[in-house]
N, C-alpha and C positions, 0 to 999 in steps of 0.2 A: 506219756510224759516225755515231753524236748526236753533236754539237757543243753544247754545252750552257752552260759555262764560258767566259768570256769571252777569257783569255790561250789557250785551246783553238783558241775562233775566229780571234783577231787572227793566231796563231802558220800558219792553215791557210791565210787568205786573203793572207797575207803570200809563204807558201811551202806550196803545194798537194802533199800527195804522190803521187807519179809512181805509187802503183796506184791512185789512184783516178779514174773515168772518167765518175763525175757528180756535180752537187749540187743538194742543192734546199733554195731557201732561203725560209722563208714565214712570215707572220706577217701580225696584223691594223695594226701600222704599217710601211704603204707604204713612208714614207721611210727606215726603217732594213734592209727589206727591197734597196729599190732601188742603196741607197749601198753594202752588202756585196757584191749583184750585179755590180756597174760594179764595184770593187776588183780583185773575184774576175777580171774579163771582161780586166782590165788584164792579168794574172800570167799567161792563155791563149794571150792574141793580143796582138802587139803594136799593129795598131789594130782594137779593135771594132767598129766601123764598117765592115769592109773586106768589101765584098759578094764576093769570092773566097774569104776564109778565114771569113767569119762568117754565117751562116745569123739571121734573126732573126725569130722566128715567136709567133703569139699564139694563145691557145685558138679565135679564130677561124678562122685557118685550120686547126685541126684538125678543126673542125665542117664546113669547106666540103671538105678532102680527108685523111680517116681516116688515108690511107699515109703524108702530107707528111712527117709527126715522125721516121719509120723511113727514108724515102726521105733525107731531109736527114744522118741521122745514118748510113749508109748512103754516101754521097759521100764521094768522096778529094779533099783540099785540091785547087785549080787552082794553085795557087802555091808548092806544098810545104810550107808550114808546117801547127803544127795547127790544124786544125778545130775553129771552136764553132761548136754550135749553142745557140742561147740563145731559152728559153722563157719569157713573159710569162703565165701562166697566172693568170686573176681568174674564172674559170668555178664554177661551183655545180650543173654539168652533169654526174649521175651516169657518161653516157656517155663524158663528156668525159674526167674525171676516172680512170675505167678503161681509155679508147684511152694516157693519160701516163703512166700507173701499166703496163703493158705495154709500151711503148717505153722504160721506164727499167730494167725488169728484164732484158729484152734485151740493151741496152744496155753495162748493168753484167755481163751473164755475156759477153761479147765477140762476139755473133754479128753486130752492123756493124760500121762502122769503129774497130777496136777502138784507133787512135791519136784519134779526136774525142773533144769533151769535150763534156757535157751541163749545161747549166746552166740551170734550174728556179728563177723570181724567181713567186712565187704568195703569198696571200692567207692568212686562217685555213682551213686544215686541221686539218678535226677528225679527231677518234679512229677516226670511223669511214672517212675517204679512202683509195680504196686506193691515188694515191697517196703519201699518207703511210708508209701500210705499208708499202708497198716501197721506200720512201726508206731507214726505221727498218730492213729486214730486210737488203738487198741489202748486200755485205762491200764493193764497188766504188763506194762511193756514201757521198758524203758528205751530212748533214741538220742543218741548222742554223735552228730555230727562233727568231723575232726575237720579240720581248717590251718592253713600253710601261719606257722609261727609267727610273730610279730617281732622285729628289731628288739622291743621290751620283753617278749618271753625268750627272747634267745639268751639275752644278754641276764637274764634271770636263775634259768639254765644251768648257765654257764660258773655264775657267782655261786650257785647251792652247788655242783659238784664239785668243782674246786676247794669248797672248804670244807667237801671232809675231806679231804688230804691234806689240810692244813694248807693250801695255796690262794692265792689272789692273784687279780692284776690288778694295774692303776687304773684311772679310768679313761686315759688315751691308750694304754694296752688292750681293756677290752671294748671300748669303742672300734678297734682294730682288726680286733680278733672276730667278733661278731658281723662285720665289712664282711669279711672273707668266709664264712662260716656259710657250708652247703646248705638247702633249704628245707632239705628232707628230713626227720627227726633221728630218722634211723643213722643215718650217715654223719650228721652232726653230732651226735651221742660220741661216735667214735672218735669223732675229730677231740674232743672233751679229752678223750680217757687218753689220748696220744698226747695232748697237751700238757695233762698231769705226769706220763707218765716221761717225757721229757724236762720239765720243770722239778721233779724228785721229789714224790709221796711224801709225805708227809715233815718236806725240808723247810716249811714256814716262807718259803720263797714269797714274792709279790712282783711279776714282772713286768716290766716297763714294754715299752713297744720297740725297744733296740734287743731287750732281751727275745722277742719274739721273731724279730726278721729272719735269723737262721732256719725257724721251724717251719713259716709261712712260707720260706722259699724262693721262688722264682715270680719276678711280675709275670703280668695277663703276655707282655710279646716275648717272652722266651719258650724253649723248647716246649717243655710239658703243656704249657695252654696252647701251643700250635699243634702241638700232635694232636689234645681233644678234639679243636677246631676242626681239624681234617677229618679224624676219625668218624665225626657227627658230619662232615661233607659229602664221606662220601670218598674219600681221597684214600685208600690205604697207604698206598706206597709213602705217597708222603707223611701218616701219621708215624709208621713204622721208624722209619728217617730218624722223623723228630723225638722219637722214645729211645732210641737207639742216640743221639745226638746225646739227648739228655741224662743218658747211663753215664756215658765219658765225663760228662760235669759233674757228674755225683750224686745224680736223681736216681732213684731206684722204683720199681713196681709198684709200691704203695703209692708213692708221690704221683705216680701217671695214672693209676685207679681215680686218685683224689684229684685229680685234673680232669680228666672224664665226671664226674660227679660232678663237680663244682659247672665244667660247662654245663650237662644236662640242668642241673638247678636252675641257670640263667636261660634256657627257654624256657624251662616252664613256667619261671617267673614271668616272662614276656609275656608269651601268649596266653597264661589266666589273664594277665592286667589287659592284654588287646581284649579275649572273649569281653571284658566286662568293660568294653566300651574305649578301652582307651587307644592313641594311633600307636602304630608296631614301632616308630620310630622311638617312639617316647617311652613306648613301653621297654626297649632297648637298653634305655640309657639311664634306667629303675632298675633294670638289671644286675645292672653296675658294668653292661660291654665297656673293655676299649677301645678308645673311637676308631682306632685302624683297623678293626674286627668288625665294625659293622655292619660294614657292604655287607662279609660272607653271613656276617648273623643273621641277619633280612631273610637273606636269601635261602638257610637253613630253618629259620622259621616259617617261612609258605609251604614247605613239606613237611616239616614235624608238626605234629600233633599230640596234646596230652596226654591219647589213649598209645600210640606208640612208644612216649617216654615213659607210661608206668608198666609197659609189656620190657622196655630194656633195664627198667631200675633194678630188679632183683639180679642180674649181672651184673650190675657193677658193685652190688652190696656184699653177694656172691665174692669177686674178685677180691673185693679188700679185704674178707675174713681169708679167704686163701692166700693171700700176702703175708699175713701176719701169721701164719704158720709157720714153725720151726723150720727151715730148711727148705722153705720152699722155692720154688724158679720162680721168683718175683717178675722178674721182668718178661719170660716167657707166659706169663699169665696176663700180662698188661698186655701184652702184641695179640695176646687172643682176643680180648676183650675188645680190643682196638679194629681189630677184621669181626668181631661180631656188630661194632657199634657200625662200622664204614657197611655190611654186607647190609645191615637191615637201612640205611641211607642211602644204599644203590636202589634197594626195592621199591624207597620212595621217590625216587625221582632227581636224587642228589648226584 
């Protein structure tokens, strides 16, 4: 069973039905991957977390023991309720990918435990995964492909978490805000709850787009969009400069995490829209690049690639929860992030 339709999904993870005995849910943003998963894991088990009923396993230990995934799924609850066993799969591992693809079709025809529940949080799968295939074939198995938001679901998003705080924008503030808004779910979520919690929980606020410019910060050519720029070139020294530049103006760690993010967002905006046909130019400038950034964006985009921006994402999601820690070296965490983004940019050729 595709899941495909979005009241299809909401309707599934809300109220799973009882013949179905797996799901796999995958797509190339993590964060809308990971948030359906935890949904789904909520409606299985009453705690996820709970090492008697819940199994939690990643492609590596299927690499370290082939049986683990069947072994796991194969176990009777210790505590009588149901069984999850829940899959983290980020592997690109032909092997791999056919040990998953074989313990889900088993699975789903009921030859383990046919009261456990499988549940498969993975990456892009292409056409050719088998398991994909067997997600797509098997009648007991649910498959729910996740896909980069729409201007309309962002801004959708946006309007339902704001008003439980009792907040709003107009709709030139969040036509605005949504412009600016990183692509990833995970990272935009954040950017949400910084919004609220700048605008003041439950103060009935409704902000205009003047009351926003403070938050939003710095245009694409000052400090912090130069230092990502660099960062993602390949440039240390000079990201370093421009984060440090940017401290004295009154930008801090979060603000240069969220700079890094927001550029990453705009290649992969690019180069999904070039893979699906369209020219790099153009795809640039869908983006939202500005146009004095383009040269270097071009030319950061013929060496990055999708699979190396979802290998740096969880660093810079990483950095911004360590930002917003009590007391922490905010901007000694942005200069790291910044020689992690530049070090993996020298590797490619930047």
């Amino acid at each position: 069973m595709i899941l495909g339709k979005r009241p299809d999904i909401d309707r599934f993870l809300n109220r799973p039905d009882s013949d179905i005995r797996a799901a796999v849910i995958y797509g190339r943003d993590l964060g809308v991957v990971r948030e359906r998963g935890h949904q789904l894991a909520l409606k299985i088990a009453k705690d996820p977390n709970d090492p008697f009923d819940v199994a939690q396993l990643t492609d590596g230990d299927l690499d370290a023991d082939a049986g683990r995934l069947e072994g796991e799924l194969a176990a009777q609850s210790l505590m009588g309720g149901r069984r999850l066993v829940r899959l983290r799969f980020s592997t690109e591992k032909a092997s791999l990918d056919k040990l998953a693809a074989e313990a889900l079709t088993r699975h789903a025809a009921g030859e383990l435990n046919p009261d456990a529940f499988l549940l498969i949080e993975a990456g892009a799968l292409g056409r050719d995964s088998a398991l994909r295939k067997a997600a797509e074939k098997a009648a007991g198995v649910a498959t729910i492909p996740c896909y980069e938001d729409e201007p309309g679901d962002v801004a959708r998003q946006v309007r339902e978490s704001l008003a439980k705080d009792n907040l709003s924008l107009t709709s030139e503030a969040l036509a605005m805000f949504v412009a600016r808004m990183p692509k990833e779910r995970g990272v935009a979520r954040q950017e949400i709850e910084r919004l609220a919690l700048y605008l003041g929980p439950g103060s009935g606020a409704s902000a205009t787009p003047a009351d926003l410019e403070p938050f939003l910060g710095v245009e694409p050519e000052a400090s912090l969009s130069d230092a990502a720029v660099d960062a993602f070139g390949g440039r240390l020294g000079e990201a370093q400069a421009g984060l440090r530049r940017a401290a004295q103006e009154g930008e801090g760690g979060p603000a240069a995490v969220r700079a890094m993010g927001m550029h990453l967002g705009r290649l992969r905006r690019a180069l999904t829209l070039a893979k699906n046909g369209a020219g790099m130019q153009e795809a640039a400038k869908a983006a939202g690049v500005f146009w004095k950034q383009e040269r270097e964006f071009l030319r950061q985009a013929r060496s990055w690639n999708l699979d190396e921006l979802d290998r740096i994402q969880p660093e810079i999601l990483n950095a911004d929860r360590l930002c917003k820690t009590a007391g922490s070296p905010d901007q000694l965490i942005a200069e790291r992030l910044a020689l992690a983004v530049a070090a993996r940019a020298r590797r490619l050729g930047l």
